[in-house]
Residue, then its C-alpha position, 0 to 999 in steps of 0.5 A: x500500500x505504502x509503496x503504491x502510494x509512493x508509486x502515485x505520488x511519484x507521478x503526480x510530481x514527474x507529470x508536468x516533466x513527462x509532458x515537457x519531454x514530449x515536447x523535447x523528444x519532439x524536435x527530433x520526433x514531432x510524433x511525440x506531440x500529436x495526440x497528447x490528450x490520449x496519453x491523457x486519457x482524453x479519446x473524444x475523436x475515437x469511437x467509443x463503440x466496440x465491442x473491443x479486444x484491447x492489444x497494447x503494444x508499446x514500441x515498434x517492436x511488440x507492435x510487429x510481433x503483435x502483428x500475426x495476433x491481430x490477424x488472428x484476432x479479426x479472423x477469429x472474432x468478426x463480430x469485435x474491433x481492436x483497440x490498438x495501443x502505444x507508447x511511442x510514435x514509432x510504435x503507432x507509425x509501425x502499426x499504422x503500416x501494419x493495419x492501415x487499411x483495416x477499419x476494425x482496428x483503432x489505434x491511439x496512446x495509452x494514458x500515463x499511468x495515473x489512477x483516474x487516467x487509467x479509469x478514463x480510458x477503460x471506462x470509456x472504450x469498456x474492452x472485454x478483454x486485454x492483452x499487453x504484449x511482453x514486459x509492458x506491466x504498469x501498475x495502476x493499468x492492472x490494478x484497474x482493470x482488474x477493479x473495472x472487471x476487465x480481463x487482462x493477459x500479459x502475453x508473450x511475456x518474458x522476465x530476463x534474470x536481470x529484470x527478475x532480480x531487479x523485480x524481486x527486490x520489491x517482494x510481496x508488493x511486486x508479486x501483487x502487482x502480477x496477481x492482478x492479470x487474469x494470466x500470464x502467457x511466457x515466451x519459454x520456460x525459464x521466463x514461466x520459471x522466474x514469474x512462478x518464482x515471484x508467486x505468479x501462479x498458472x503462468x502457461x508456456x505459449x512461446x514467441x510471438x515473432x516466429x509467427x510473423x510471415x514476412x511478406x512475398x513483395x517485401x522478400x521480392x524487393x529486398x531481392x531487388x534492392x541486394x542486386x542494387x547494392x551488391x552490384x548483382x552479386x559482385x559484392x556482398x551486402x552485411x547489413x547492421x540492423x536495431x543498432x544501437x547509439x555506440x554499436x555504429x561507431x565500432x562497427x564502422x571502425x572495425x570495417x573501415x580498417x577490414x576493408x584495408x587489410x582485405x583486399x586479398x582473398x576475394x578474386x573478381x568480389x568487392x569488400x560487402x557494401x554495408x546496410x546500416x539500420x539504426x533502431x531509433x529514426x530519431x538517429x538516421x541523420x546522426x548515424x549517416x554523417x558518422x559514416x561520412x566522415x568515416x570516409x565512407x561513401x553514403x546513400x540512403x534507403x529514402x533516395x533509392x525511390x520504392x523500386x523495384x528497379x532501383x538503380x545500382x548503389x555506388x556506396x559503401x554504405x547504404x542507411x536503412x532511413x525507414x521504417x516497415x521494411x525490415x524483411x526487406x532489409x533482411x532479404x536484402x542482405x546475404x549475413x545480418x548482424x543484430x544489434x543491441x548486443x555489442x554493449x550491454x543493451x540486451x539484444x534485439x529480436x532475431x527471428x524476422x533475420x531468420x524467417x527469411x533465411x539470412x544467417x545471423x551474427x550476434x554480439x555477447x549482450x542478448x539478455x533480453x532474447x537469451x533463449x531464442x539466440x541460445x536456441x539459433x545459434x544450437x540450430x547452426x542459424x547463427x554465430x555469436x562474436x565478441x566484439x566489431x572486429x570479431x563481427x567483421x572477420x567472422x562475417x568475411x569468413x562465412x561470406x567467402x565459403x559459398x557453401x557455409x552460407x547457404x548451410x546457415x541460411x538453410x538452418x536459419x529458415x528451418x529454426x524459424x519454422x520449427x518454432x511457430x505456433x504460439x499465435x494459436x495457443x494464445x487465442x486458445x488461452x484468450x477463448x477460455x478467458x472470455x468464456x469465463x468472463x462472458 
């Protein structure tokens, strides 16, 4: 009680900064100041009307692997519309592109999480049921659909060791806080053993959303297009960086600038790989494009190459990926991918969707966040894990000079993707008696 008070009291003081810092995030992302009344719990300009199924999706991320759960939802329940809620402008720009042109799906903010904002926006959309998607837990939101007798799943949820401990700290009163979700779908089964560890009780095993996700025919067809482009029709081949992360651009092009000096040997009629540079955040594009510059580097840009698919060849050394929604693309364009986020201690980024396509993958040592699917890829010889830029670079010039080692990978990597589909499926299974329940 004292600590939730605390909690509510905390909010009330950071309020007035919160706003402030949408206002600041906003130079570079001028996202962050559209719709601030939603993260009010203001929604006058939505409809009201469901019935509703509520998705919330935080960022870009859980926005994608939320992806083959709403389609499955709007198969599966004709009859409801989808609330679909973020965080972020990336994450609602990414859903936009997603379910554009799907009227049964609505998209807005969710509020700041204050008692009597969280109560305006559940009593004003009523939803019969929620699902927040992997680690999005805010107290006062879970407490009050539970008071508002909303049910409410916490779905491919994962708890790291890292957050586990840090969770743990707080005792009784972080138990509490998960007692409020109706249940709790886990990823695998060392995240169902750390919820259980904090008294969660009847956490279900559903796996990973994101081996669910099937990337698009024309986007795999247009990463084909776009590789011919930029690997000069296979005279060179294309590494592509992808979700790096503020730290990880500078290595990486520091280790290729002094590889691309030492390896002009050993390739025959092949040019060193162009680089396919992706920047995680879209506030970073132009930061990330003027480090490359000046690195020596020759630069284009994703957004200067039009939407294909007859791009002309790419006379650069490193291509930006200055988009968003394209990432299949980007993997398919790429003959080995490199996830970031896991050079420096930041936990990884999801590389199932690298895999999905079949593009082999490297990884740095930090993937606390995906432990158990980089674990499991690099057990299904999908991917290989490095200590550092250089070792990156090195590893990748290897595997790019021995044709058959690629393919072998890249055949690994699709058969690992497959292999673990299937929790889409489980989760409406899990949903459908929950809604039996509460209706």
């Amino acid at each position: 009680m004292l600590l939730r008070l605390l909690y509510n009291l905390l909010w009330l003081l950071i309020l007035p900064a919160a706003l402030l810092r949408l206002v600041w995030r906003a130079r570079k992302e001028p996202g962050y100041i559209r719709h601030v009344g939603e993260r009010l719990g203001r929604y006058r300009d939505l409809p009201a009307t469901g019935p509703w199924l509520w998705v919330h999706a935080v960022s870009v991320g859980e926005t994608r692997a939320a992806q083959p759960l709403i389609a499955a939802l709007l198969a599966r329940y004709p009859g409801e519309r989808i609330l679909l809620t973020h965080m972020t402008p990336t994450g609602r720009q990414t859903g936009a592109q997603l379910f554009g042109n799907e009227p049964r799906v609505v998209q807005c903010y969710l509020p700041y999480d204050i008692p009597w904002l969280v109560r305006r926006f559940l009593r004003y959309f009523r939803p019969r049921a929620g699902m927040l998607m992997e680690t999005e837990v805010w107290p006062n939101l879970v407490r009050g659909a539970r008071r508002e007798g909303v049910p409410l799943l916490l779905v491919n949820a994962r708890l790291s060791p890292r957050s586990y401990a840090r969770t743990a700290k707080f005792g009784e009163a972080a138990s509490a806080m998960y007692l409020d979700f109706t249940g709790v779908l886990a990823q695998t089964a060392g995240d169902a053993e750390r919820f259980e560890a904090l008294g969660v009780p009847a956490v279900q095993i559903t796996g990973n959303l994101k081996f669910d996700m099937q990337p698009s025919e024309p986007q795999i067809a247009l990463g084909q297009a776009l590789r011919d482009a930029l690997g000069q029709q296979g005279r060179r081949p294309v590494l592509a960086a992808a979700s790096t992360r503020e730290g990880e651009e500078a290595m990486l092009l520091d280790a290729l600038s002094r590889w691309r000096t030492l390896a002009g040997e050993g390739w025959g009629d092949r040019a060193p790989p162009a680089l396919l540079l992706i920047p995680r955040h879209p506030q970073r594009f132009d930061e990330v494009a003027a480090m490359a510059a000046q690195s020596g580097f020759r630069v284009s840009r994703r957004s200067a190459l039009g939407n294909g698919p007859d791009f002309a060849p790419v006379d650069a050394d490193v291509l930006l990926g200055d988009s968003m929604g394209e990432m299949a693309m980007y993997f398919a364009a790429a003959d080995i991918a490199f996830i970031g986020g896991s050079l420096l201690p930041l936990g990884g980024q999801n590389l199932i969707e690298a895999c999905a396509v079949g593009t082999p993958v490297l990884i740095g040592p930090h993937t606390f966040n995906f432990a158990q699917a980089t674990d499991d890829a690099i057990a299904a010889g999908a991917c290989l894990r490095v200590a550092n830029a250089d070792e990156l670079i090195g590893t990748a010039a290897a595997v790019l000079a021995d044709p058959a080692r690629l393919q072998d990978m890249g055949a690994k990597a699709r058969a690992f993707a497959g292999q673990h589909r299937g929790a889409t499926e489980r989760t409406l299974v899990a949903l459908e008696r929950l809604i039996g329940e509460a209706g």
